[in-house]
Biopython code that builds the backbone (N, CA, C, O; Angstrom):
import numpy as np
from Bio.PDB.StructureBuilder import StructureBuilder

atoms = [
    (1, "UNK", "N", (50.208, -100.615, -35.404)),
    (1, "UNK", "CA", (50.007, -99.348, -34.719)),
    (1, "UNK", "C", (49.668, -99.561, -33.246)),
    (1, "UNK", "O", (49.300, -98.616, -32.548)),
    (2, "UNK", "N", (49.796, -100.854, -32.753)),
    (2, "UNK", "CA", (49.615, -100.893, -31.919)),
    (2, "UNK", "C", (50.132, -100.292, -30.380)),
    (2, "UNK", "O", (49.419, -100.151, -29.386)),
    (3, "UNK", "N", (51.802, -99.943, -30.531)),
    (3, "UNK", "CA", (52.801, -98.837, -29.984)),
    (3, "UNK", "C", (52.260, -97.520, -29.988)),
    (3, "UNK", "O", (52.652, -96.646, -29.215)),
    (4, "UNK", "N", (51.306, -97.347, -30.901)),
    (4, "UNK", "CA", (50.734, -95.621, -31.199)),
    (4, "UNK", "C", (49.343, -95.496, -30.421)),
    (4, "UNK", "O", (48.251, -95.480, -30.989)),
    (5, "UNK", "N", (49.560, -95.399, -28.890)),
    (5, "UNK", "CA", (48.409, -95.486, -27.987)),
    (5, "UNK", "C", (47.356, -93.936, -28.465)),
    (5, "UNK", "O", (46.127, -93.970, -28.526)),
    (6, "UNK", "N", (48.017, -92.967, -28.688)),
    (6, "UNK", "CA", (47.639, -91.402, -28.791)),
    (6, "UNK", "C", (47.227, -91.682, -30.360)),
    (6, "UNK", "O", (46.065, -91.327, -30.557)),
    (7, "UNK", "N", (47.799, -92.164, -31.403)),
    (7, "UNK", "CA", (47.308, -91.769, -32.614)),
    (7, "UNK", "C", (45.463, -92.847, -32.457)),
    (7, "UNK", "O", (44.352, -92.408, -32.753)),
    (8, "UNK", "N", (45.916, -94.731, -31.724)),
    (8, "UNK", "CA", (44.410, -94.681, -31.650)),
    (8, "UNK", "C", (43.271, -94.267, -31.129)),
    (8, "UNK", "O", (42.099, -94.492, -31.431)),
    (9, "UNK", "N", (43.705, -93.714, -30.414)),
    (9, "UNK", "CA", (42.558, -93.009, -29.482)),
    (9, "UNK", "C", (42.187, -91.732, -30.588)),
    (9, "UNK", "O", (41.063, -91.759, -31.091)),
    (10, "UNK", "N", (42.943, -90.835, -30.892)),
    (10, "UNK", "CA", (42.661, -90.005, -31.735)),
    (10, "UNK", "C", (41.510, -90.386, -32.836)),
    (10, "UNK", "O", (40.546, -89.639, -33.007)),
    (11, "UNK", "N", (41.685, -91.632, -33.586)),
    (11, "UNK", "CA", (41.327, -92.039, -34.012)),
    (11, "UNK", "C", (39.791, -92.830, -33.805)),
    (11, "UNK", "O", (39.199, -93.198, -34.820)),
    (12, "UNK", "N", (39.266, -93.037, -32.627)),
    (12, "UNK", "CA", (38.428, -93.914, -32.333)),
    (12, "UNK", "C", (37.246, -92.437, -32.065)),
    (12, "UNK", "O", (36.052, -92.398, -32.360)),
    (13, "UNK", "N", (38.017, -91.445, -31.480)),
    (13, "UNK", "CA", (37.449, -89.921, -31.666)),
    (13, "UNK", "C", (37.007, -89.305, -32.595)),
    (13, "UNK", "O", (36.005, -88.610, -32.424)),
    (14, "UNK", "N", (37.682, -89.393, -33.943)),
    (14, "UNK", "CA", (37.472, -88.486, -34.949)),
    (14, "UNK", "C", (36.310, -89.840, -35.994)),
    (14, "UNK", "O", (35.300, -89.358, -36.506)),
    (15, "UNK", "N", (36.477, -90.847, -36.130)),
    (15, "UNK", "CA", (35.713, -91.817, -37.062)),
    (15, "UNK", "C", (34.250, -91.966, -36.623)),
    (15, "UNK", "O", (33.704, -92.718, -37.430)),
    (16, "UNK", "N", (33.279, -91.508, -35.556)),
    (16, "UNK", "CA", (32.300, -90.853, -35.436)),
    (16, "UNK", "C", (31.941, -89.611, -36.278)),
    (16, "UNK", "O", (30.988, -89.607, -37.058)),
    (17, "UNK", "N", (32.627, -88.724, -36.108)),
    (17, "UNK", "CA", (32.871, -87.101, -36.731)),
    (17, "UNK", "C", (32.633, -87.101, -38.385)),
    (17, "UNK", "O", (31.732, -86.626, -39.076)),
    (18, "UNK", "N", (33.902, -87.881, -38.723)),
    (18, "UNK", "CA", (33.860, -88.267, -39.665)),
    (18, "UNK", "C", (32.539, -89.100, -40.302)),
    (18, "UNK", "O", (31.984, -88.306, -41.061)),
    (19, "UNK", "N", (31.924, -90.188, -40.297)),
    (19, "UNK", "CA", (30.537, -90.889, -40.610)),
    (19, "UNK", "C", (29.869, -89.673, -40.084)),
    (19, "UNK", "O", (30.157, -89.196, -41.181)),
    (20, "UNK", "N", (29.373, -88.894, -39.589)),
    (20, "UNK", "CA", (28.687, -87.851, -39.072)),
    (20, "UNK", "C", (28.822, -86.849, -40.268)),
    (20, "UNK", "O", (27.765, -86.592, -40.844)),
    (21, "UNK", "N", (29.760, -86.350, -40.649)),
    (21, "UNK", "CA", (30.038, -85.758, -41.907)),
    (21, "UNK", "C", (29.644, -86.048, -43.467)),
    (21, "UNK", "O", (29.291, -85.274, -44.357)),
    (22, "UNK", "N", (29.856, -87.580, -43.452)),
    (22, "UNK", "CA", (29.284, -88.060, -44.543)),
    (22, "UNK", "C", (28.200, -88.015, -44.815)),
    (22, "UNK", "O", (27.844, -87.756, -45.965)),
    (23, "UNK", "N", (27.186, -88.304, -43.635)),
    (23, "UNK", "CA", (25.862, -88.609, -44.194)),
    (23, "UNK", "C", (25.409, -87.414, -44.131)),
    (23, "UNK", "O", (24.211, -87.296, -44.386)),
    (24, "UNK", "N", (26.209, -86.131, -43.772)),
    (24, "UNK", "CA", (25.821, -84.409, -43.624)),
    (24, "UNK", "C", (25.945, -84.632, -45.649)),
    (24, "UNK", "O", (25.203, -84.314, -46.579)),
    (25, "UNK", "N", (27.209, -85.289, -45.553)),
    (25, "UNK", "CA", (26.911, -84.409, -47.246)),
    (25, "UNK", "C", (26.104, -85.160, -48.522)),
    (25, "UNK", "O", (26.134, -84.772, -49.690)),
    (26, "UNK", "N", (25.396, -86.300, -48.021)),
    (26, "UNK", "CA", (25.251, -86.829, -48.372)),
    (26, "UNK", "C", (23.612, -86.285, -48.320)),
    (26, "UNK", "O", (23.027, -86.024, -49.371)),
    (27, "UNK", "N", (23.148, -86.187, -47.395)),
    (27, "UNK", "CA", (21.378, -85.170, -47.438)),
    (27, "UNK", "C", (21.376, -83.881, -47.552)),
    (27, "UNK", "O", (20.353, -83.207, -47.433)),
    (28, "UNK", "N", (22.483, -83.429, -47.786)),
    (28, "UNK", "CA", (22.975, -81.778, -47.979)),
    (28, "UNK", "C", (22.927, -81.530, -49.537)),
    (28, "UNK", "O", (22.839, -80.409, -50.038)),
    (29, "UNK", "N", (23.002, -82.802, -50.296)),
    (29, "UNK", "CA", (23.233, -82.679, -51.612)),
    (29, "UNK", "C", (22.174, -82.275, -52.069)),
    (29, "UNK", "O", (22.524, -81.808, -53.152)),
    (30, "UNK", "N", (20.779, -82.090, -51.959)),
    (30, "UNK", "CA", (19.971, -81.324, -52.382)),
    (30, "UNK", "C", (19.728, -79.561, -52.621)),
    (30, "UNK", "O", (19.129, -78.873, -53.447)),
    (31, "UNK", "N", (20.582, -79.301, -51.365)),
    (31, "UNK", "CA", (20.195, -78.149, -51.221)),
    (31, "UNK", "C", (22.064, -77.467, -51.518)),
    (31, "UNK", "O", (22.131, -76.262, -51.277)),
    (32, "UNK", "N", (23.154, -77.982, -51.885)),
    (32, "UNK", "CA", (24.337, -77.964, -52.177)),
    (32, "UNK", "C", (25.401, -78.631, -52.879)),
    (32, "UNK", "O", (25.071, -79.665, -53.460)),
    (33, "UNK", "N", (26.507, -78.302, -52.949)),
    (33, "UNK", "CA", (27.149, -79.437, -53.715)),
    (33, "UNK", "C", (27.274, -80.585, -52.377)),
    (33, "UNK", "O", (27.075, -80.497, -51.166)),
    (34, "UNK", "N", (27.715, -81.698, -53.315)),
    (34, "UNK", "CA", (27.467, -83.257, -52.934)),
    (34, "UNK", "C", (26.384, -84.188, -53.290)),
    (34, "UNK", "O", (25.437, -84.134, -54.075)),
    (35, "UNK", "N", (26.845, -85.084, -52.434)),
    (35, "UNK", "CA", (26.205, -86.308, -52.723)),
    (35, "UNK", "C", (26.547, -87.575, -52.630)),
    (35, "UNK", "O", (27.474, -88.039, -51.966)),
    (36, "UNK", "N", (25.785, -88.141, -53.309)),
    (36, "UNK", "CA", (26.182, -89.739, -53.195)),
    (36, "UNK", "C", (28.248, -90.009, -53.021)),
    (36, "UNK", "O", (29.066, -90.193, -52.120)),
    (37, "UNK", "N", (28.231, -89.886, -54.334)),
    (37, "UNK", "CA", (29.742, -90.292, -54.415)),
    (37, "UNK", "C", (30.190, -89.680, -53.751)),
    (37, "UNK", "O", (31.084, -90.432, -53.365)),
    (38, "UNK", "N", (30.425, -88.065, -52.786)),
    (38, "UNK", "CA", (30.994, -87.729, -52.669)),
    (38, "UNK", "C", (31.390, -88.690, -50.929)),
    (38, "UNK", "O", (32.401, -89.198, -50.444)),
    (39, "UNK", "N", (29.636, -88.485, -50.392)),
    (39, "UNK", "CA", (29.385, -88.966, -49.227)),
    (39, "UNK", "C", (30.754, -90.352, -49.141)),
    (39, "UNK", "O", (31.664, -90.394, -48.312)),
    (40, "UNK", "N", (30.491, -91.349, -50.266)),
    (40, "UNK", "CA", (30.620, -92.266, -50.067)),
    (40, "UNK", "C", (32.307, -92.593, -50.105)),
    (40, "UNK", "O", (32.804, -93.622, -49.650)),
    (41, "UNK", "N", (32.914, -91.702, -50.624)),
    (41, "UNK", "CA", (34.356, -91.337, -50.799)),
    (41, "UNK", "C", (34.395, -90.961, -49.348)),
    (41, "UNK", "O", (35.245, -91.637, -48.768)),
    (42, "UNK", "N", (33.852, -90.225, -48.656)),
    (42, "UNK", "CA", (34.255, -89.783, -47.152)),
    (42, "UNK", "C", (33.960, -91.495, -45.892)),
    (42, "UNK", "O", (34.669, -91.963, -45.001)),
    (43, "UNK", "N", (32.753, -91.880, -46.400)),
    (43, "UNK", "CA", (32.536, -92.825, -45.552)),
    (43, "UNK", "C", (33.527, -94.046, -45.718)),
    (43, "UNK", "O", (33.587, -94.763, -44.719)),
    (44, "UNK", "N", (34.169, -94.348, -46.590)),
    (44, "UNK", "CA", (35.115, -95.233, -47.307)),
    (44, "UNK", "C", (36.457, -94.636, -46.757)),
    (44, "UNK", "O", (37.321, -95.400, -46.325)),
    (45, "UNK", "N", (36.642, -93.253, -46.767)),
    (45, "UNK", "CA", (37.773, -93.254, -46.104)),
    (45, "UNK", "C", (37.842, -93.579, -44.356)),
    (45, "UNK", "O", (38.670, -94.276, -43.769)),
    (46, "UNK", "N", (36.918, -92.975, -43.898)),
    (46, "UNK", "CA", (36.930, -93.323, -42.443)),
    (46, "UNK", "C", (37.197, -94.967, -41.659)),
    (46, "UNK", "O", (37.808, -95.317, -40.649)),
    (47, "UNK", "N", (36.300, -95.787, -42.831)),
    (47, "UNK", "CA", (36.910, -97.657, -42.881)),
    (47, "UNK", "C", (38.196, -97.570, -43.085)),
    (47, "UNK", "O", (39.021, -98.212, -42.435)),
    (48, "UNK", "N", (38.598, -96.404, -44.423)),
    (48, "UNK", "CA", (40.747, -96.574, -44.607)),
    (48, "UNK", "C", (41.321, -96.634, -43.413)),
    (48, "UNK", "O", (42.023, -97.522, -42.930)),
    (49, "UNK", "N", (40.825, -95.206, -42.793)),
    (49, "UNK", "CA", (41.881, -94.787, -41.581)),
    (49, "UNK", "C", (41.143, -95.908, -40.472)),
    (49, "UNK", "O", (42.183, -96.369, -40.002)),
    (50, "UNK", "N", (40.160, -96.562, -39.832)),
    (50, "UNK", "CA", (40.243, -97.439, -39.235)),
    (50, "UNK", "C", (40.705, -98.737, -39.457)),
    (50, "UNK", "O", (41.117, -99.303, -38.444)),
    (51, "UNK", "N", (40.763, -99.545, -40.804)),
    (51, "UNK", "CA", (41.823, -100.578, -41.352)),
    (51, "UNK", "C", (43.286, -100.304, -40.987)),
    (51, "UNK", "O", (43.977, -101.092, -40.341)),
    (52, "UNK", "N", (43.715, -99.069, -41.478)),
    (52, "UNK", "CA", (45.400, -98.323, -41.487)),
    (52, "UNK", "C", (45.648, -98.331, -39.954)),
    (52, "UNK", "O", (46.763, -98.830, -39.803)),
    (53, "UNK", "N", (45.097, -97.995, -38.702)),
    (53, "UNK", "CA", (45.234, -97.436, -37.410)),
    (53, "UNK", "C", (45.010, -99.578, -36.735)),
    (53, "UNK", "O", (45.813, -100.393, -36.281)),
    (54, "UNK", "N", (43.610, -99.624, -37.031)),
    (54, "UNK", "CA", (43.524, -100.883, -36.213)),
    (54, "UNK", "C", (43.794, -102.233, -36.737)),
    (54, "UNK", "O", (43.729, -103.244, -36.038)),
    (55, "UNK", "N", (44.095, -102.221, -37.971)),
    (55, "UNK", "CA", (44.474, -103.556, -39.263)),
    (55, "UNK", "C", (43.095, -104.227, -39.273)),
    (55, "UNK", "O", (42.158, -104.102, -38.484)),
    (56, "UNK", "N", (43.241, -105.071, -40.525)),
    (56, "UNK", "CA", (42.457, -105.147, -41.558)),
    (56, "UNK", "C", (41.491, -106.565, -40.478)),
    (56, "UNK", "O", (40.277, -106.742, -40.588)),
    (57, "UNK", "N", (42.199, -107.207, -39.732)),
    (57, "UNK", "CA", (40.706, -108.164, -39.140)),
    (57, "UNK", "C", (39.735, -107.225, -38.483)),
    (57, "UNK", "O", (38.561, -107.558, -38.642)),
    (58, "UNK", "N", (39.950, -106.059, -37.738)),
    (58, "UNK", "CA", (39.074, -104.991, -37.097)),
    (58, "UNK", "C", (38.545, -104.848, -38.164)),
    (58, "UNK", "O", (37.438, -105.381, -38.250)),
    (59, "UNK", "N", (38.961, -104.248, -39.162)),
    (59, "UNK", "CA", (37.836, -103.792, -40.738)),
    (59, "UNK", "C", (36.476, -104.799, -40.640)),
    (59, "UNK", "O", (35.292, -104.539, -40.424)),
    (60, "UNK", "N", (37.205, -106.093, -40.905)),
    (60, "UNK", "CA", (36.230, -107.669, -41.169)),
    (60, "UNK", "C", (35.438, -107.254, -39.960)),
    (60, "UNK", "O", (34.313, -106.920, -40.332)),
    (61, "UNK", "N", (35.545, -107.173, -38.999)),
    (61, "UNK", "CA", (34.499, -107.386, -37.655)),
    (61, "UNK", "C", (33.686, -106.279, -37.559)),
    (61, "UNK", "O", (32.548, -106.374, -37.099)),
    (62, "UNK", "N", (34.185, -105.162, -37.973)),
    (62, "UNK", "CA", (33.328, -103.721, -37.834)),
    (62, "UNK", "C", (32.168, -103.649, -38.989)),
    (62, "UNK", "O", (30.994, -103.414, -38.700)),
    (63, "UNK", "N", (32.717, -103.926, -40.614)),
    (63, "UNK", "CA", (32.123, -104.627, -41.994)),
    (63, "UNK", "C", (32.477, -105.758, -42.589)),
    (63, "UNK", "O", (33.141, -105.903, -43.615)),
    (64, "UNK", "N", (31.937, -106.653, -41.802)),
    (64, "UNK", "CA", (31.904, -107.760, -42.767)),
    (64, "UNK", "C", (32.016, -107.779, -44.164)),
    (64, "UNK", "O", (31.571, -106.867, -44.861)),
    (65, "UNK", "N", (32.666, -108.905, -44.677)),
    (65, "UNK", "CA", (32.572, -108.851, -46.552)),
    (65, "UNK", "C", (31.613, -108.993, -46.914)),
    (65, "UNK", "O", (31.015, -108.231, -47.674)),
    (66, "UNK", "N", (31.152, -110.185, -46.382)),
    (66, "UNK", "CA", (29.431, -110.741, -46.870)),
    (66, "UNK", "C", (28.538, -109.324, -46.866)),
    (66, "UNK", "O", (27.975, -108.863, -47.858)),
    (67, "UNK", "N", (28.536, -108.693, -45.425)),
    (67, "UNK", "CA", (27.453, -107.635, -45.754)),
    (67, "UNK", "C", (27.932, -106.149, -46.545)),
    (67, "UNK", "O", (27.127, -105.219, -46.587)),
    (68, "UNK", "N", (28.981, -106.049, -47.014)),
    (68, "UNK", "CA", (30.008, -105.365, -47.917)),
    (68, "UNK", "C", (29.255, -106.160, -49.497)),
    (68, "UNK", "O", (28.123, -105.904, -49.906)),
    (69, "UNK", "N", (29.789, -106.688, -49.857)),
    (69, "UNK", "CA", (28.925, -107.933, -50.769)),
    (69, "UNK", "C", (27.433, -107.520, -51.151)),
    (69, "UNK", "O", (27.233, -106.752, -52.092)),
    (70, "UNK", "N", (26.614, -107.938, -50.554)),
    (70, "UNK", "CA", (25.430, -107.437, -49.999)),
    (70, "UNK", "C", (24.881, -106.053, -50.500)),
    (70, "UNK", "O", (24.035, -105.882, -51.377)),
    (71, "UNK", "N", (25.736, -104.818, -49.541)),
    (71, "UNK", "CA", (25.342, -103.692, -49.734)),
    (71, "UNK", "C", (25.706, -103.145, -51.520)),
    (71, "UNK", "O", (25.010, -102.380, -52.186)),
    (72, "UNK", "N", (27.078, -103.867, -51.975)),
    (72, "UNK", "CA", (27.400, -103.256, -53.232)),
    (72, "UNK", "C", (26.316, -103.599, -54.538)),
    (72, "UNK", "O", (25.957, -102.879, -55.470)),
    (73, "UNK", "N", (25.954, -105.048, -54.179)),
    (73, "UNK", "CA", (25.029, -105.300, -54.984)),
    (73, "UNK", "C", (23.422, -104.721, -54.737)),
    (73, "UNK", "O", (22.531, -104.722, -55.585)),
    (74, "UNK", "N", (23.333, -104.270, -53.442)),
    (74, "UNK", "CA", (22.157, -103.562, -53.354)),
    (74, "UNK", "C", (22.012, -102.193, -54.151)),
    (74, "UNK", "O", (20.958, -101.810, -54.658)),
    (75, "UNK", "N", (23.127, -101.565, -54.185)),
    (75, "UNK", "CA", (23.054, -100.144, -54.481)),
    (75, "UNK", "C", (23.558, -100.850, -56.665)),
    (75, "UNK", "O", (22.878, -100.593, -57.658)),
    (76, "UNK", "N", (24.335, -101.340, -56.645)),
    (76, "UNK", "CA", (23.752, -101.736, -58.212)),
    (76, "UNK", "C", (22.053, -101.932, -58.508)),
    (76, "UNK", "O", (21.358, -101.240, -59.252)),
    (77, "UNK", "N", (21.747, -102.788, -57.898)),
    (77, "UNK", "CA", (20.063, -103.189, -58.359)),
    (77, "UNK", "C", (19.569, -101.336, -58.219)),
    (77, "UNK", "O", (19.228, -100.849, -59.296)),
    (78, "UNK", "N", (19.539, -100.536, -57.195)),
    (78, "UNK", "CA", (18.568, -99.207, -56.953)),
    (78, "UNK", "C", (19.380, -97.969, -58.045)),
    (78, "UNK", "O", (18.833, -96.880, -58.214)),
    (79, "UNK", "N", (20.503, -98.250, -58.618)),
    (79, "UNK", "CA", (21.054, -97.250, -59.555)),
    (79, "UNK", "C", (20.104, -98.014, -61.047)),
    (79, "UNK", "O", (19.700, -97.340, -61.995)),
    (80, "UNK", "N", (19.943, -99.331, -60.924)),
    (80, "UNK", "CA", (19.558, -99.615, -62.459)),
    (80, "UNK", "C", (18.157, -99.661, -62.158)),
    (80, "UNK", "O", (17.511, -99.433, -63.180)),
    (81, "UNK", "N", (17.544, -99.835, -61.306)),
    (81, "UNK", "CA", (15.871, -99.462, -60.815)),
    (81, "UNK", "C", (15.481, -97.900, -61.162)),
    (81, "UNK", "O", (14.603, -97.382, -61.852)),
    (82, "UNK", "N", (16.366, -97.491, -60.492)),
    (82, "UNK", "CA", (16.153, -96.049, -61.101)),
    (82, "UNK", "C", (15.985, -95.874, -62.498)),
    (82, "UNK", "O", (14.872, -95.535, -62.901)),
    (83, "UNK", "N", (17.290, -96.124, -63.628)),
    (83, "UNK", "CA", (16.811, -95.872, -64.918)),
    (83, "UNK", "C", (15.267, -96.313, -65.707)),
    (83, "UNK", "O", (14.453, -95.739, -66.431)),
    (84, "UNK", "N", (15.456, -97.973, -64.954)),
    (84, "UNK", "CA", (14.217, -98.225, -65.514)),
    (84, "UNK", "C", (12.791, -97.377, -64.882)),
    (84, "UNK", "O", (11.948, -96.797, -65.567)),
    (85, "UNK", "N", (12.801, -97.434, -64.217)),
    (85, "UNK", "CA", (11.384, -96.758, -63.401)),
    (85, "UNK", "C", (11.031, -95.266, -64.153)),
    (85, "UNK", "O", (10.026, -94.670, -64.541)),
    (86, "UNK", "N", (12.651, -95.029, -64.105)),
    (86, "UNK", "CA", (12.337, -93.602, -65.190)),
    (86, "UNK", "C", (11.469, -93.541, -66.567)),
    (86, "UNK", "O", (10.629, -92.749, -66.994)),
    (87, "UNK", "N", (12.008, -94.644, -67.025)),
    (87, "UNK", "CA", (12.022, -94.760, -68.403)),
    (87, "UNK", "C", (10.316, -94.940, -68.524)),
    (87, "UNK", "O", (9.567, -94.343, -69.297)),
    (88, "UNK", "N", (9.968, -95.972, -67.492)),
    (88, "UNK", "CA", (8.548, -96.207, -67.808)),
    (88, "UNK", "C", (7.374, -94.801, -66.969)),
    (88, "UNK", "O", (6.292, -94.457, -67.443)),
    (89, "UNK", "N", (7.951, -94.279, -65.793)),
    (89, "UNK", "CA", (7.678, -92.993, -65.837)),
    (89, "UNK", "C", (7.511, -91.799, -66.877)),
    (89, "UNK", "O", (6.452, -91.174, -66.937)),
    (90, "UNK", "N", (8.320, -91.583, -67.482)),
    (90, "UNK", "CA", (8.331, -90.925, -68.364)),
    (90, "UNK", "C", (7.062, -90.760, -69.311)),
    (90, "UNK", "O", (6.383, -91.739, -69.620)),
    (91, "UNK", "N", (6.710, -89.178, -69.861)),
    (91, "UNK", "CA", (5.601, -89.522, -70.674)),
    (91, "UNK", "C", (5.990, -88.232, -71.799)),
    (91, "UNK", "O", (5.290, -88.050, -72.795)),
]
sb = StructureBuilder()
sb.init_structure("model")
sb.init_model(0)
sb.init_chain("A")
sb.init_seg("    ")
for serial, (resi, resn, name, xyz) in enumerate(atoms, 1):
    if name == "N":
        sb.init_residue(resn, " ", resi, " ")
    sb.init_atom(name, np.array(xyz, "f"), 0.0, 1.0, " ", f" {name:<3s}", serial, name[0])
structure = sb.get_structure()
């Protein structure tokens, strides 16, 4: 995409907006629909369209794998922290 001077710029514009949006629906989910997954389906796409527009070594440099890696296994450990904490919460 490198020939497509107007679509990246467009692009380097709207992928702020976009992450700006996500984490709207993502603390909005209390008081509306959303949430987690939904947030995270929006924030995941905004990495698509910057992979698709700038190719996939920009992806690596913007998110690293390692800290990709990292974050997935973080949010496993706090989804299964949760059940348990519940469980012993519970009365």
């Amino acid at each position: 995409m490198k020939t497509f001077p107007i679509i990246r710029v467009v692009t380097k514009i709207l992928i702020p907006y976009i992450l700006l949006f996500a984490f709207y629906v993502q603390f909005h989910g209390d008081y509306g629909p959303g949430g987690g997954f939904q947030a995270g389906v929006i924030f995941a796409a905004a990495l698509i369209l910057y992979g698709l527009v700038f190719g996939l070594e920009s992806v690596k440099r913007v998110a690293p794998p390692v800290v990709i890696e990292k974050l997935m296994a973080l949010g496993v450990l706090v989804y299964g922290m949760t059940g348990v904490l519940t469980l012993f919460a519970w009365r």
